[in-house]
C-alpha positions in Angstrom: 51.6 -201.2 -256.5 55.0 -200.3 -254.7 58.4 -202.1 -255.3 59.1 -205.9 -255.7 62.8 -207.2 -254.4 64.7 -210.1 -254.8 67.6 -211.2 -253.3 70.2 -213.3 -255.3 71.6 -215.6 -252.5 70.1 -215.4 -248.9 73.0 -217.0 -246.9 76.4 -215.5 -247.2 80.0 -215.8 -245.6 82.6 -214.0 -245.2 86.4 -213.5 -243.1 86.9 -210.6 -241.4 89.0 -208.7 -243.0 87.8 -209.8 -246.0 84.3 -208.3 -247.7 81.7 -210.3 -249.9 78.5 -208.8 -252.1 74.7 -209.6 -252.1 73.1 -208.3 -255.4 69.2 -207.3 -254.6 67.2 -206.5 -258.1 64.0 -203.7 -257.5 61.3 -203.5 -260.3 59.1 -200.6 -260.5 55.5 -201.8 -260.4 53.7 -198.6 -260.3 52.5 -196.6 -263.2 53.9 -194.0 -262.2 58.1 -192.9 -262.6 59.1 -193.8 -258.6 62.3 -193.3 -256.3 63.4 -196.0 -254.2 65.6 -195.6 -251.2 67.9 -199.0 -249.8 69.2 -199.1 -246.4 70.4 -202.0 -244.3 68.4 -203.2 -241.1 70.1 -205.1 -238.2 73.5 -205.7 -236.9 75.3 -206.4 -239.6 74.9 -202.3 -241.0 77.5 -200.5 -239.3 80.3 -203.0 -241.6 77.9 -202.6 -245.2 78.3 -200.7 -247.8 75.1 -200.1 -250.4 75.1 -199.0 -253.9 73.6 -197.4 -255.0 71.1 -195.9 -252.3 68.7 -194.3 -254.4 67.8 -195.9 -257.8 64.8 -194.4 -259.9 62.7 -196.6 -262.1 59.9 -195.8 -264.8 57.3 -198.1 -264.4 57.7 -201.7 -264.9 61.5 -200.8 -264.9 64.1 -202.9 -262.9 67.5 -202.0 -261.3 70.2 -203.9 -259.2 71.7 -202.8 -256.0 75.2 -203.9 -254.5 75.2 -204.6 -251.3 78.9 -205.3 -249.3 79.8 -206.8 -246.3 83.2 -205.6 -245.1 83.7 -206.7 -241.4 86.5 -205.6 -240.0 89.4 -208.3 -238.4 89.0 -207.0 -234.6 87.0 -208.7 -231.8 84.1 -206.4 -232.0 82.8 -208.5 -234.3 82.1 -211.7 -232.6 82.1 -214.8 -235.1 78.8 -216.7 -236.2 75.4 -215.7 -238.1 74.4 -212.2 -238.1 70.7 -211.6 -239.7 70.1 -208.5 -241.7 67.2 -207.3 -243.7 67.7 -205.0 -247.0 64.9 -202.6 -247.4 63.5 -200.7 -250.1 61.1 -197.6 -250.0 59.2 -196.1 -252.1 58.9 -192.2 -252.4 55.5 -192.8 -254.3 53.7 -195.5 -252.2 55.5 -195.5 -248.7 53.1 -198.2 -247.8 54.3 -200.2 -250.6 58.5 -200.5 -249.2 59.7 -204.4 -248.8 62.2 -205.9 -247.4 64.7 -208.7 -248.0 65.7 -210.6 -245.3 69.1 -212.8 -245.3 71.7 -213.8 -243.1 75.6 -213.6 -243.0 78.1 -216.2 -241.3 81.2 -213.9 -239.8 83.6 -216.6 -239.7 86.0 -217.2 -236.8 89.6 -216.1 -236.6 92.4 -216.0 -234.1 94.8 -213.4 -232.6 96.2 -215.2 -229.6 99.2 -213.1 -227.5 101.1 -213.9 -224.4 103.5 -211.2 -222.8 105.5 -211.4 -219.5 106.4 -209.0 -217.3 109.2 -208.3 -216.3 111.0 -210.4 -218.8 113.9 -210.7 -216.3 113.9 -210.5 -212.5 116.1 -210.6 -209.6 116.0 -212.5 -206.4 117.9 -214.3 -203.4 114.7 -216.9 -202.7 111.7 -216.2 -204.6 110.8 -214.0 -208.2 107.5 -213.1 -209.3 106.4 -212.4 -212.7 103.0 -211.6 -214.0 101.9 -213.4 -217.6 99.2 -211.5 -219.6 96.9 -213.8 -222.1 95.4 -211.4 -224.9 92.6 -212.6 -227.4 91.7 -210.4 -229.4 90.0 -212.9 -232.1 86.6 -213.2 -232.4 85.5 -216.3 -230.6 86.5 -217.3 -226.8 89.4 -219.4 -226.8 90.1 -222.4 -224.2 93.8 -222.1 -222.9 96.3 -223.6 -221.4 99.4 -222.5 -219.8 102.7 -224.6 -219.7 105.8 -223.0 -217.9 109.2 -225.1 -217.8 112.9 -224.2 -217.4 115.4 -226.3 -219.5 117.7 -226.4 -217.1 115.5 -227.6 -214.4 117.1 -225.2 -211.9 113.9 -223.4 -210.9 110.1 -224.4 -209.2 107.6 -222.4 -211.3 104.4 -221.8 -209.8 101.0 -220.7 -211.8 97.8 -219.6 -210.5 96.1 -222.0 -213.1 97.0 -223.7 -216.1 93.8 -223.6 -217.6 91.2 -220.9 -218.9 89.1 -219.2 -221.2 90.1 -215.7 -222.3 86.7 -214.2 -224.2 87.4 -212.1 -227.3 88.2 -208.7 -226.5 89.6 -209.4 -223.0 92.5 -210.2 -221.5 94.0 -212.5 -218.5 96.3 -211.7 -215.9 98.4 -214.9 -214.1 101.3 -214.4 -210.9 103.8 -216.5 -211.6 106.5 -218.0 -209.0 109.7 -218.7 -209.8 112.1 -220.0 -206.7 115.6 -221.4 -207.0 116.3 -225.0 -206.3 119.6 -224.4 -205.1 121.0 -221.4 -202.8 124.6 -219.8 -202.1 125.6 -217.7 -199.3 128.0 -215.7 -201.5 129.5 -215.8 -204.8 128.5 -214.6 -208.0 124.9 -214.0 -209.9 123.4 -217.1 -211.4 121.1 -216.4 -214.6 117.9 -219.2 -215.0 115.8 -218.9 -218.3 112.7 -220.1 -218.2 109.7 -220.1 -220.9 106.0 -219.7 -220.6 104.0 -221.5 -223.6 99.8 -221.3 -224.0 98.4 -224.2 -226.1 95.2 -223.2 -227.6 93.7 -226.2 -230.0 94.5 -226.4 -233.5 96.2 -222.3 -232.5 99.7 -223.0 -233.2 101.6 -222.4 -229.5 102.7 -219.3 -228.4 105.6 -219.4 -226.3 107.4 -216.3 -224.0 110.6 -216.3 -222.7 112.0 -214.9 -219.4 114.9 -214.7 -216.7 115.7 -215.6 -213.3 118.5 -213.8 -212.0 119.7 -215.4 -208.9 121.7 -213.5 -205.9 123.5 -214.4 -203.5 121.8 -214.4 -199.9 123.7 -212.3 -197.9 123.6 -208.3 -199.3 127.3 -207.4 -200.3 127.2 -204.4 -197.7 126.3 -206.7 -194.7 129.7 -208.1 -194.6 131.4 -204.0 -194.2 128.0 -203.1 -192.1 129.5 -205.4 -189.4 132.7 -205.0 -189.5 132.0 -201.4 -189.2 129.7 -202.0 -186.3 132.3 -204.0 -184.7 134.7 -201.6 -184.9 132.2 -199.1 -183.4 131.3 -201.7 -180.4 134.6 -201.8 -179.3 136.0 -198.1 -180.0 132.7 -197.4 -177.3 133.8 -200.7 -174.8 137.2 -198.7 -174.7 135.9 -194.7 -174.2 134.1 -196.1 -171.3 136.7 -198.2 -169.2 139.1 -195.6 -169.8 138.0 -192.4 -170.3 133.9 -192.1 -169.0 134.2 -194.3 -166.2 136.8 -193.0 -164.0 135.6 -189.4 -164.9 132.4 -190.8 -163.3 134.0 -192.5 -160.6 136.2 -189.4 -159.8 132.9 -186.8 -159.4 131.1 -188.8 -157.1 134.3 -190.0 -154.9 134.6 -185.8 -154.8 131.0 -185.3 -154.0 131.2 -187.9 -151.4 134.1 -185.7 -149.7 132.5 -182.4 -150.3 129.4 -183.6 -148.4 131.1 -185.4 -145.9 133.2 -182.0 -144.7 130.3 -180.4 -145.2 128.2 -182.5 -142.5 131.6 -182.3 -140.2 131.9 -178.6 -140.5 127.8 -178.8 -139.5 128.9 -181.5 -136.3 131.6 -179.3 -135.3 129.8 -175.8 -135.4 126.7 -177.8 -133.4 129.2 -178.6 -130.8 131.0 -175.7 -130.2 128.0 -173.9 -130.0 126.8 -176.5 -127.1 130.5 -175.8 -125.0 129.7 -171.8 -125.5 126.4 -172.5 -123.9 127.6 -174.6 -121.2 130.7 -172.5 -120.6 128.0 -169.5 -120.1 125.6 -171.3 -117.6 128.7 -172.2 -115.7 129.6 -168.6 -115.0 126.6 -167.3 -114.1 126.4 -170.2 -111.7 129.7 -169.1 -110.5 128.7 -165.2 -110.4 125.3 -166.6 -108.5 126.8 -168.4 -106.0 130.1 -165.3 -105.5 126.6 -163.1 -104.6 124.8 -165.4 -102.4 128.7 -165.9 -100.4 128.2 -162.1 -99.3 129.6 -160.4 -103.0 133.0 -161.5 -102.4 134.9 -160.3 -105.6 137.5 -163.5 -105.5 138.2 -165.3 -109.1 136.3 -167.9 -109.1 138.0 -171.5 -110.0 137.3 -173.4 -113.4 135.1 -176.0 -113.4 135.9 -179.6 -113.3 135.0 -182.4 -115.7 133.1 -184.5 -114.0 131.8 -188.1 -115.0 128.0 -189.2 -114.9 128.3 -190.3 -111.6 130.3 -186.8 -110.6 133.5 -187.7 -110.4 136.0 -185.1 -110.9 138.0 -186.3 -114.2 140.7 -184.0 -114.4 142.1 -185.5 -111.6 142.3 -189.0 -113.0 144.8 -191.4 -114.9 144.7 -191.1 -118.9 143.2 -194.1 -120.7 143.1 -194.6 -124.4 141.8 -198.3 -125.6 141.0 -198.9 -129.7 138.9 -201.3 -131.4 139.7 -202.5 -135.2 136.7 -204.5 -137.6 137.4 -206.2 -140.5 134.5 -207.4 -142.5 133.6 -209.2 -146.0 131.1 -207.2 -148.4 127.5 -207.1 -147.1 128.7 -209.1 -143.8 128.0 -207.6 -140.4 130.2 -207.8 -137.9 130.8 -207.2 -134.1 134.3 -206.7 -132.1 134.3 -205.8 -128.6 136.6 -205.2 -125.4 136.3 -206.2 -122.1 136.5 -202.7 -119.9 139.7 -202.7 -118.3 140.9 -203.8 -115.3 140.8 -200.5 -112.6 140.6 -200.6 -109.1 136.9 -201.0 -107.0 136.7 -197.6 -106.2 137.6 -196.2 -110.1 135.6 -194.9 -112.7 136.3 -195.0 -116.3 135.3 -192.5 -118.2 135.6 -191.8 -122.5 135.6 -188.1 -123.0 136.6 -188.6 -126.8 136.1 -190.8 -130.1 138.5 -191.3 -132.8 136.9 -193.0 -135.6 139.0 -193.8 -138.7 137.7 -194.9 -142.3 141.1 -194.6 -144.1 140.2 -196.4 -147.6 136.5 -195.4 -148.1 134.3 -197.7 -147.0 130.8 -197.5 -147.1 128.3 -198.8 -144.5 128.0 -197.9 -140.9 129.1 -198.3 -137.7 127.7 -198.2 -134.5 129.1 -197.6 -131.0 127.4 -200.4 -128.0 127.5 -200.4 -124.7 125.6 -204.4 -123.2 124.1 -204.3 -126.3 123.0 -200.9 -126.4 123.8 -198.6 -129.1 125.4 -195.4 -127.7 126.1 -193.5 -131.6 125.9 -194.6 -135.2 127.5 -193.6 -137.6 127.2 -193.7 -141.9 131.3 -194.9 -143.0 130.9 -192.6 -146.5 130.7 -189.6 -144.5 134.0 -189.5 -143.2 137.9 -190.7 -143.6 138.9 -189.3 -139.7 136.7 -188.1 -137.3 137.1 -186.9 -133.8 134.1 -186.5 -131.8 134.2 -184.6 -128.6 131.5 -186.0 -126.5 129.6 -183.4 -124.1 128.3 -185.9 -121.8 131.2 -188.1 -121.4 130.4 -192.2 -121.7 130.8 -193.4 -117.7 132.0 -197.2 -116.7 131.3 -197.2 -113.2 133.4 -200.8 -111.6 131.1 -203.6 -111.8 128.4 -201.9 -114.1 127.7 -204.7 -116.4 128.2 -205.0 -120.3 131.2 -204.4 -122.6 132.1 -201.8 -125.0 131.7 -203.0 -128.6 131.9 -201.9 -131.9 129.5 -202.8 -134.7 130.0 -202.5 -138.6 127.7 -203.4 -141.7 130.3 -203.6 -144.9 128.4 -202.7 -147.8 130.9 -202.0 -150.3 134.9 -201.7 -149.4 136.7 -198.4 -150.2 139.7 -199.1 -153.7 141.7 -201.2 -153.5 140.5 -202.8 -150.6 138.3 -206.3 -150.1 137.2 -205.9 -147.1 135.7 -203.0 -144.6 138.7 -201.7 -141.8 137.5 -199.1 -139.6 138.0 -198.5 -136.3 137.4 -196.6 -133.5 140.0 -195.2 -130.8 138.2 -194.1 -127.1 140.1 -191.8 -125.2 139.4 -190.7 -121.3 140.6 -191.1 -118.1 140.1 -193.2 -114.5 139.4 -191.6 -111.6 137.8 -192.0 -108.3 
C-alpha cells in the first residue's frame, strides 16, 4: 500500500535572508512496520532544510516532517516562483514513494552600489573617471545616471545615462570632466562634483568626487627656457669668439702651406728647365769649337734672344704694371696699350711679378689680343715672380694689347674688393 502525503499549504513566500516552513504529514498504509526517507526535488533544495529525514511508522501510523526554506540574501538567488516537489520513499514498497509538489515565491530585494574611481583627479584640460554600478539584488534593475557639479564650473560627460545592471553583474561608465574656465598660471583650483543613480522606488545613491584643476603651463617650463636660453647664447658666443677664428686661422694656414708648397714645386720645375737648357747650350758650343778645327778658345755666353731672335741683353730695360680692382663675383678686364718704341724695336717681357697682397681668391689670367698667355688661381699666392723661359715678344706693329684679366670671388680681410696686380719686366731692343 506504500505512503500517503499531504502537504499543509502548497504556495509559500519567503525574503531572502529570511526562512519559512512547509509541514508535510506521511501515514503508514502498509501492514507492515515501514521506513520512509524525505528529500527535496528541484531548485529550491540546495537553500532547504528537512526534518526529519527518516521517520518510521507502524502501520496505519502517521508522522509530520518540517521542511524549511532558508534562501540566502545574495543574487544567486534570482527573485520569483521556484517549484519543488517533497518526496517520500518507502524502504518496504519502493514502488509505493509519492511526492508533493508545491511552489515558493523568493521575493525581490535590492542591494544597489555606485563607486568612483579615482575619487579625485588632476588635470590642466580634461579628467577622466570611471563610475562602477553594482547590483547585487536579486532582480535586474533599470538605472539612471545623473552627474552635476554645484558650482557649475565643470562639463561632465557620461557614456549613457541609462541602463540595466542584471543581478550579479556589474557596469562600468568613462566619465569626462573638463573645466569651463582655464589659467595660464596661478594656483590649483579644486571642483567637486557628484554622481547620483536613480533606480525607481530604490532610494538614490549618490558618489562624490574631485576635480583638481592646474594650471596650463608645467611649473618647470618657465626654468626649462630660461635655462635653454642661457645655453643658446653661452654657444652663439663660443663660436664667434673662440671656434670660429680657430677655424678661420687653420684654413688661412693651410691655404699658405699649400700655396709655398705649389711655388717651391714651380720653382724646382723651372730651374730644372734653365739646367737643361744651360747643358744643350754647351754642347752646342763644344760641337761647333770641334767642327772650327778643335780650337780650344773659351767660348762666349749665350745671348737672350727674343722670339723673333733679337739679342736682348743688348737692349733698353722696360718695366710696365697693371693694377685690377673688382667687386665680389665681378669680372673684370684692365689693359695697356704697348708702349711707344721705335719701328725697328722689339719689346720683349722676360719676367712677371704678380702680387695678391690681402688674400684674394679667384684668378687671374695674363692676355695678349684676346688671347690668354697664363692663368693663374689668386689663393695660391701673396707674391710671385715668374721667370718666363720663352720670353713674351711685342714685335712693332704686331697687333693686340697686353691685358690683365680677374674673376673676384671672395676679397682677402679686411678688404671689399679684389686688388691684384701684375708687374712685366723686360727690355727693347732691336
Amino acid at each position: 500500500m506504500g505512503a500517503t502525503t499531504s502537504l499543509a499549504s502548497r504556495q509559500l513566500s519567503v525574503t531572502p535572508g529570511g526562512s519559512v516552513d512547509a509541514t508535510v504529514q506521511v501515514r503508514n498504509n502498509g501492514t507492515l512496520v515501514d521506513q520512509f526517507t524525505v528529500d527535496l526535488v528541484g531548485d529550491a533544495k540546495d537553500w532547504t532544510e528537512i526534518e526529519p529525514r527518516i521517520i518510521n511508522l507502524m502501520p496505519g501510523q502517521e508522522g509530520a516532517v518540517r521542511v524549511k526554506f532558508a534562501p540566502p540574501r545574495a543574487s544567486t538567488v534570482p527573485a520569483g516562483f521556484v517549484p519543488f516537489g517533497v518526496r517520500v520513499m518507502s524502504r518496504e514498497e519502493p514502488q509505493g514513494s509519492v511526492v508533493e509538489e508545491g511552489s515558493v515565491q523568493v521575493e525581490p530585494f535590492t542591494d544597489l552600489q555606485v563607486e568612483l574611481s579615482p575619487k579625485s583627479s588632476r588635470c590642466r584640460t580634461k579628467a577622466r573617471h570611471e563610475v562602477v554600478v553594482d547590483n547585487s539584488g536579486n532582480f535586474p534593475i533599470p538605472v539612471e545616471l545623473v552627474a552635476n557639479d554645484p558650482d557649475d564650473a565643470l562639463k561632465l560627460g557620461l557614456d549613457y545615462t541609462t541602463l540595466t545592471v542584471q543581478p550579479g553583474t556589474s557596469a562600468f561608465l568613462k566619465l569626462t570632466a573638463k573645466p569651463h574656465d582655464r589659467f595660464l598660471k596661478g594656483a590649483e583650483r579644486r571642483h567637486p562634483f557628484q554622481v547620483t543613480a536613480l533606480a525607481g522606488d530604490v532610494p538614490p545613491t549618490t558618489v562624490q568626487g574631485t576635480v583638481v584643476q592646474q594650471q596650463l603651463f608645467p611649473k618647470w617650463l618657465l626654468p626649462a627656457l630660461i635655462a635653454l636660453i642661457a645655453l643658446a647664447v653661452v654657444a652663439v658666443t663660443l663660436w664667434f669668439t673662440v671656434v670660429k677664428p680657430t677655424i678661420t686661422s687653420s684654413a688661412r694656414e693651410t691655404a699658405k702651406t699649400e700655396v709655398a708648397a705649389q711655388q717651391a714645386a714651380l720653382q724646382q720645375k723651372v730651374d730644372q728647365a734653365e739646367q737643361k737648357a744651360s747643358a744643350a747650350e754647351q754642347k752646342a758650343s763644344a760641337a761647333e769649337a770641334k767642327a772650327g778645327g778643335g780650337a780650344a778658345a773659351t767660348p762666349a755666353p749665350p745671348a737672350i734672344t727674343g722670339s723673333n731672335g733679337v739679342d736682348v741683353s743688348k737692349g733698353t730695360a722696360f718695366d710696365t704694371r697693371i693694377a685690377v680692382v673688382a667687386n665680389p663675383g665681378q669680372t673684370k678686364t684692365e689693359g695697356n696699350a704697348d708702349p711707344a718704341i721705335p719701328g725697328d724695336k722689339t719689346l720683349v717681357i722676360t719676367d712677371l711679378l704678380l702680387q695678391n697682397p690681402h688674400g684674394d681668391t679667384g684668378s687671374i689670367q695674363i692676355l695678349r689680343g684676346g688671347k690668354v698667355l697664363y692663368e693663374f688661381g689668386l689663393n695660391n699666392f701673396r707674391d710671385y715672380d715668374y721667370h718666363s723661359i720663352a720670353p713674351l715678344t711685342f714685335v712693332p706693329g704686331a697687333p693686340g694689347k697686353l691685358e690683365v684679366k680677374v674673376v673676384c670671388q671672395t676679397p682677402g680681410a679686411p678688404e671689399t674688393q679684389c686688388k691684384p696686380s701684375v708687374t712685366f719686366s723686360g727690355k727693347i731692343a732691336g
